[in-house]
Backbone bond lengths (Angstrom), bond angles and torsions (degrees), N, CA, C in turn:
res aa  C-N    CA-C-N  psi(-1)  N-CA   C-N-CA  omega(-1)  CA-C   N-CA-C  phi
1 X - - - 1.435 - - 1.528 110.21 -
2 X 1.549 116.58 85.97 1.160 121.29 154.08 1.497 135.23 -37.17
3 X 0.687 174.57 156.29 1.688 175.42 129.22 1.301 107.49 -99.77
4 X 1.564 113.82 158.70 1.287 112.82 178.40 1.209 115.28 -92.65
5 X 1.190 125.62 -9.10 1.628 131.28 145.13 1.474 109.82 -68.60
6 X 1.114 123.88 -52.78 1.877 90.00 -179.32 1.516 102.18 -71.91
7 X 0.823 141.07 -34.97 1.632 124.31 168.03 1.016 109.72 -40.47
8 X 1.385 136.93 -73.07 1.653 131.08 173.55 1.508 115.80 -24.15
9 X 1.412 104.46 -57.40 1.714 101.25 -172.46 1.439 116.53 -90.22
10 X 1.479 105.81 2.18 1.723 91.55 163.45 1.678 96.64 -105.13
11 X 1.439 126.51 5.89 1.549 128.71 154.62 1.564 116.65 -71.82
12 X 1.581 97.89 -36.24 1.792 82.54 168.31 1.266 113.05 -100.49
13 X 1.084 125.40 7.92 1.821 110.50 -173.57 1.644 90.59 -96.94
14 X 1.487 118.52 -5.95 1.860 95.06 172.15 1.874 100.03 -105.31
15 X 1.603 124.58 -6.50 0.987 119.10 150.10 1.215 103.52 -62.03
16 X 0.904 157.97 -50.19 1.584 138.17 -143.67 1.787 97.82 -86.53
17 X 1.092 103.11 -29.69 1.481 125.74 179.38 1.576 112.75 -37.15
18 X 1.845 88.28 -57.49 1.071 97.63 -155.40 1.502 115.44 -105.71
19 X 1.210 115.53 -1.67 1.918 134.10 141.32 1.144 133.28 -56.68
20 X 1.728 114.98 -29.16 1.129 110.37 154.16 1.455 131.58 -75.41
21 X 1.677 116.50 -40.29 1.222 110.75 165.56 1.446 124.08 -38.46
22 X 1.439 113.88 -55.01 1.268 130.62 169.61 1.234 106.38 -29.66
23 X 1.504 116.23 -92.74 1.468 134.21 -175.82 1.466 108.83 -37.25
24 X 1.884 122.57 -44.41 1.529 105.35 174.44 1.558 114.42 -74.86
25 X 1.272 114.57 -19.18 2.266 112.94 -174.15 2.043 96.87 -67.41
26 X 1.621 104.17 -42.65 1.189 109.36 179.96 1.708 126.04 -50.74
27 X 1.802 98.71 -46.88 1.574 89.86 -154.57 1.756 87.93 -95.71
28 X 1.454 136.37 30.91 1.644 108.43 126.86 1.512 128.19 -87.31
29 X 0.588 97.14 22.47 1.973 108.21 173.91 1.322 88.16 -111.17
30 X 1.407 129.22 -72.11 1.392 114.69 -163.96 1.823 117.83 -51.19
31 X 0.656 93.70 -45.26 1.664 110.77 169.74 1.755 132.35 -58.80
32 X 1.084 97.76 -25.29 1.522 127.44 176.02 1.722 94.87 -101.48
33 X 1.012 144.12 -39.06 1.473 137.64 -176.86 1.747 102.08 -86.22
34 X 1.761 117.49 -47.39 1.600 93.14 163.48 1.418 124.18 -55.57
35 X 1.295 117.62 -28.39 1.436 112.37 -162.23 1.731 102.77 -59.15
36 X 1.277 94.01 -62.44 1.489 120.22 171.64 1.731 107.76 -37.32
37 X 0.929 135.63 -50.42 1.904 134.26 165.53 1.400 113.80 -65.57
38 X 1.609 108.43 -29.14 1.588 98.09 167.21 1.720 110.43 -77.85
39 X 1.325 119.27 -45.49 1.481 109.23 -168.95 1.990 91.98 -59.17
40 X 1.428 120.34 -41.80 1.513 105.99 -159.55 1.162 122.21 -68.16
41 X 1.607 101.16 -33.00 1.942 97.35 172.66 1.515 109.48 -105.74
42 X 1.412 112.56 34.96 1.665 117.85 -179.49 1.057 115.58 44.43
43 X 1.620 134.88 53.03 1.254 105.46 -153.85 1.741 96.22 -111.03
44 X 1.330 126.57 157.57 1.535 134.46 166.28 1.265 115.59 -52.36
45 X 1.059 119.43 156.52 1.792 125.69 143.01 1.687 113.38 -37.42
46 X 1.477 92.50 -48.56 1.860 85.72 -178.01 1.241 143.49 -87.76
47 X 1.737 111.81 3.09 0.701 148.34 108.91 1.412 131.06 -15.03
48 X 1.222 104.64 -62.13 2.077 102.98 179.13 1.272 83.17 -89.35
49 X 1.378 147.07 -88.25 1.491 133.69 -140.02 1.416 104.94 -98.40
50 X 1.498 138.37 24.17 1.387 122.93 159.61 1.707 100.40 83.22
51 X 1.802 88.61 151.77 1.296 102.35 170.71 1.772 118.74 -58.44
52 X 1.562 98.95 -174.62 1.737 111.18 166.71 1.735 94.26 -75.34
53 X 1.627 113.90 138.67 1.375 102.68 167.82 1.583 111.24 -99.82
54 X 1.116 120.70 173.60 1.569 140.91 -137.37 1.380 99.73 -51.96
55 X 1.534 109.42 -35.07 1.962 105.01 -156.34 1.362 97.08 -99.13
56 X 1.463 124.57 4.17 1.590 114.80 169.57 1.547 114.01 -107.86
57 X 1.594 111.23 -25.56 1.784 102.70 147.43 1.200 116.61 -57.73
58 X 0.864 129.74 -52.15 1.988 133.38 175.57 1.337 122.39 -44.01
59 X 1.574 110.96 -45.09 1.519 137.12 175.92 1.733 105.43 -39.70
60 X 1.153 128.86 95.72 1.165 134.27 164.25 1.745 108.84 99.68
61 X 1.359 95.68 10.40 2.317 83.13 164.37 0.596 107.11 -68.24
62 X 1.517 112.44 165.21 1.389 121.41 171.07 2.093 104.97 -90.88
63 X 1.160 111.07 139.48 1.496 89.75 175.44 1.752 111.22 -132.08
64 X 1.232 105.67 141.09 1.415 112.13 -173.79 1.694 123.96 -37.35
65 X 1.240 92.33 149.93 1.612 101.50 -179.95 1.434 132.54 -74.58
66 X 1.174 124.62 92.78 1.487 105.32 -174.98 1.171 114.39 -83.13
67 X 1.101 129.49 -47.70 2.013 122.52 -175.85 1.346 105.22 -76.46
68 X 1.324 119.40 146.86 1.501 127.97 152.68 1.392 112.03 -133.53
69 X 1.597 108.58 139.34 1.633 118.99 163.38 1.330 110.34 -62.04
70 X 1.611 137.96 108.12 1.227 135.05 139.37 1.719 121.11 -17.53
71 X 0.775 114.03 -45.27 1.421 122.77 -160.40 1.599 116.46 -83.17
72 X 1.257 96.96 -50.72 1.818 119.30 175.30 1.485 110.25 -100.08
73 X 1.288 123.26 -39.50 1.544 122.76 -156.80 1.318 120.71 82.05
74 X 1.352 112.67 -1.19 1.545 92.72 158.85 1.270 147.34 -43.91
75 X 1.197 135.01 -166.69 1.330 125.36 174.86 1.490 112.64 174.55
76 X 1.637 99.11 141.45 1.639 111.82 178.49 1.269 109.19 -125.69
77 X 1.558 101.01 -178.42 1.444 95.33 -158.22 1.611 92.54 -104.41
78 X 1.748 120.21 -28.57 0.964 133.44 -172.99 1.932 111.45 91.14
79 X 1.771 92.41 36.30 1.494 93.39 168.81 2.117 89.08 -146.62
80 X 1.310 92.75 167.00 1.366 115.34 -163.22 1.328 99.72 57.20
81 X 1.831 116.51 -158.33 1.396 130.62 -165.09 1.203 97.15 -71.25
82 X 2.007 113.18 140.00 1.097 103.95 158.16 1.243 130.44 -89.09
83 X 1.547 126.39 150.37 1.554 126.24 155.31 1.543 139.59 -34.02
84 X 1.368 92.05 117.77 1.529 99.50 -178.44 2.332 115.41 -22.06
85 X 0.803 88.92 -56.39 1.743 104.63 -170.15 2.205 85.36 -50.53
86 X 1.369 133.80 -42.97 1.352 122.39 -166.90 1.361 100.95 -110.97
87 X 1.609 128.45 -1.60 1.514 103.94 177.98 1.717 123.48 -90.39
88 X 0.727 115.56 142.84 1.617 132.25 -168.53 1.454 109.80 65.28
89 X 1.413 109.25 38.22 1.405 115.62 163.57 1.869 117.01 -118.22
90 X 1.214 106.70 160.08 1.763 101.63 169.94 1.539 108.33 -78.32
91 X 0.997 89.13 119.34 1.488 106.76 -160.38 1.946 100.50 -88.39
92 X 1.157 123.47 -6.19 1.590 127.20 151.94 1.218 110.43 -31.12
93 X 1.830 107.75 -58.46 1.621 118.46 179.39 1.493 123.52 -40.49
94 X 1.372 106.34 -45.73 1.519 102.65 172.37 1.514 113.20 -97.22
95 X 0.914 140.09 28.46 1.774 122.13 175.40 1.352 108.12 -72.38
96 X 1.719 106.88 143.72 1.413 99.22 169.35 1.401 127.43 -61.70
97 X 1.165 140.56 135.62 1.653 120.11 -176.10 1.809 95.45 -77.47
98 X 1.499 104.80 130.55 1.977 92.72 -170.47 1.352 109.87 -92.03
99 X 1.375 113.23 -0.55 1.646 105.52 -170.31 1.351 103.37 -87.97
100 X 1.198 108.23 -36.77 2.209 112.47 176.83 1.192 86.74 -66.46
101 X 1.792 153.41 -51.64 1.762 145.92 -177.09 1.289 92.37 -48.04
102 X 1.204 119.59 -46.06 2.063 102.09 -161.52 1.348 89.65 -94.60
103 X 1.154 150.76 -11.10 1.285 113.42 -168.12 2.141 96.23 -107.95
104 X 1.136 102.45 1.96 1.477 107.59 160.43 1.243 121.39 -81.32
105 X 1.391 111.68 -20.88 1.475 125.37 174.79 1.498 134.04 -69.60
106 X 1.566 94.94 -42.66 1.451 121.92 164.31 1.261 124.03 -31.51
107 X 1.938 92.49 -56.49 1.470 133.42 -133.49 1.651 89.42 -69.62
């Protein structure tokens, strides 16, 4: 017992069949003609797919300290949770002063 719905879907399951063949005879030519535009205009990888974008250069710096504990020397950066020793305090009290940091830096 044929139906005209299973006719349809054994009509697309040899379309689908037959798009892939297609699509795989096709993409070595396609593939063989990029290769060929990369060797001719020399071009990079980063170039075809682009640099790293901003938040995966960033992803793992290290970044300077602005607060320090007087007392201990600790120090935060003033990102994620803060440390017990600066929370629910005015936190003015601890900033690093940065011009004595750079000019220790120089030094």
């Amino acid at each position: 017992m044929n139906t005209e719905y299973q006719k349809l879907l054994a009509e697309r399951d040899a379309l689908e069949q037959k798009i892939k063949e297609v699509r795989n005879a096709e993409r070595a030519g396609v593939i063989e003609r990029i290769r060929k535009d990369v060797a001719d205009f020399e071009l990079t990888e980063r170039d075809v797919f682009g640099g790293a974008t901003r938040a995966s250069v960033r992803k793992g710096a290290t970044v300077a300290a602005k607060y320090r504990d007087p007392q201990t020397g600790a120090t935060w950066t003033g990102r994620g949770k803060a440390p017990k020793w600066i929370s629910d305090k005015d936190r003015q009290q601890f900033l690093i002063d940065r011009s004595i940091q750079a000019q220790q830096e120089v030094a």
